[in-house]
C-alpha positions as CSV (number, residue, x, y, z in Angstrom):
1,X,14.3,35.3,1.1
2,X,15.3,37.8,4.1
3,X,16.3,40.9,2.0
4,X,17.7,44.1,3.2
5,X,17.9,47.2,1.0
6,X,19.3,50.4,2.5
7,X,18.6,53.8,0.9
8,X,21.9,55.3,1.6
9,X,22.1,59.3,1.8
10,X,24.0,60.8,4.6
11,X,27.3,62.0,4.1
12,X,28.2,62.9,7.4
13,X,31.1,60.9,8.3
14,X,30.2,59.6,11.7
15,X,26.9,58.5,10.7
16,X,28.5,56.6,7.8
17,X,31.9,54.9,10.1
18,X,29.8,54.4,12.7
19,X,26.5,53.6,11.6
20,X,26.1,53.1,7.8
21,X,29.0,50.6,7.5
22,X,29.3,48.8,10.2
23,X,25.2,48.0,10.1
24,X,25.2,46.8,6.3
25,X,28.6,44.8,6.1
26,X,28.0,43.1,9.7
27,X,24.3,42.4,8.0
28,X,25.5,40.1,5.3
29,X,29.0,39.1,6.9
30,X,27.0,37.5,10.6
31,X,23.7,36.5,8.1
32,X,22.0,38.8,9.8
33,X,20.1,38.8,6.5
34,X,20.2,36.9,3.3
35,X,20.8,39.4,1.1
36,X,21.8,42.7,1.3
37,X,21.9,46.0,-1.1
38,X,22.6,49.4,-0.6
39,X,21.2,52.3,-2.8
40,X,23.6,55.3,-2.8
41,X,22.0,58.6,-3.4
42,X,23.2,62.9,-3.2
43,X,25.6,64.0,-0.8
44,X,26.9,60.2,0.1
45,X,28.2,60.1,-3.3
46,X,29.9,63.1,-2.6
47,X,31.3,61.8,0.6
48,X,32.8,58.3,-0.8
49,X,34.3,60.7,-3.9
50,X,36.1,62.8,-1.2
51,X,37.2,59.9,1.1
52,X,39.7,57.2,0.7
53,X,38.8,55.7,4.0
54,X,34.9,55.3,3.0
55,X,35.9,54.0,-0.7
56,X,37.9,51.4,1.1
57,X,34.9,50.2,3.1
58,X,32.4,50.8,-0.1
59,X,35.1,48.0,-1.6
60,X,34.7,45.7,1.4
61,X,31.2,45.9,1.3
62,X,30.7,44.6,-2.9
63,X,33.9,42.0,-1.6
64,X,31.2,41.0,0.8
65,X,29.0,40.3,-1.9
66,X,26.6,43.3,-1.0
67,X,25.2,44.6,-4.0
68,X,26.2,48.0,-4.7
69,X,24.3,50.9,-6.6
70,X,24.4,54.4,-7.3
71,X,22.0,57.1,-9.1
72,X,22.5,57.6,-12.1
73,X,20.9,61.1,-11.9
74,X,23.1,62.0,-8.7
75,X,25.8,60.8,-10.1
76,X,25.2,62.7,-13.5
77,X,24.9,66.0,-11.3
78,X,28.2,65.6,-9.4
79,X,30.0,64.7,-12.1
80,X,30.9,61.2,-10.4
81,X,30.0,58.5,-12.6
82,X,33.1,57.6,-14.0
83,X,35.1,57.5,-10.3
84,X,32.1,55.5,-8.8
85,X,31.6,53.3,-12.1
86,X,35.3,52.5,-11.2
87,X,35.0,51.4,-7.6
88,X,32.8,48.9,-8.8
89,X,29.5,50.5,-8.0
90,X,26.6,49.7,-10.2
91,X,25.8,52.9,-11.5
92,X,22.3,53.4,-12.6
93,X,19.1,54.9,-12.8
94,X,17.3,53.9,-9.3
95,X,13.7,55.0,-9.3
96,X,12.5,51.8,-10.5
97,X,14.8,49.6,-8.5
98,X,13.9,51.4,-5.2
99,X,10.2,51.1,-5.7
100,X,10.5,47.2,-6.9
101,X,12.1,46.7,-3.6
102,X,9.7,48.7,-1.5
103,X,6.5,46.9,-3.4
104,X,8.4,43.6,-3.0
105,X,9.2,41.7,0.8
106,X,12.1,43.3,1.2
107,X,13.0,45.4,4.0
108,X,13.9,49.2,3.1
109,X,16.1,51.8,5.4
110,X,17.1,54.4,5.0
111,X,20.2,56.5,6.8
């Protein structure tokens, strides 16, 4: 299987509407790859908490069948789990899940 996995940090807004989304939705929406998930760690948690426009596109991506998580442990120390929990973000603890995918086939970025 072609599998993309993208470590998902930034919360500067341009990066993310002009990079970030546009890069993982087109990904899995022009089989660019097979499968696609994004990891969502620190301040771009922040950033989708703060931002209507980027929860809206965090929705369209999991419509898109992109597998959405967040950490647990960032997620603890912003106080966000509920909100992202609610958006339909798989909120959980991502240590293990990142290193299964960078020991496994799949391809890991990061922005």
């Amino acid at each position: 299987m072609n599998r993309l996995v993208v470590l998902w940090k930034t919360g500067n807004l341009i990066d993310i509407n002009e990079l970030v989304f546009p890069y993982v939705y087109n990904s899995k929406s022009k089989k660019w790859w097979d499968d696609v998930e994004v990891i969502i760690w620190g301040d771009s948690q922040r950033a989708i908490s703060e931002n209507q426009t980027i929860q809206d596109l965090v929705k369209k991506m999991i419509d898109a069948n992109i597998k959405v998580y967040a950490c647990k442990k960032c997620a603890d120390d912003l106080c966000l789990v509920e909100h992202l929990d609610s958006l339909g973000i798989d909120v959980q603890y991502t240590g293990v899940l990142l290193t299964e995918r960078l020991q496994s086939d799949a391809k890991v970025i990061t922005f």
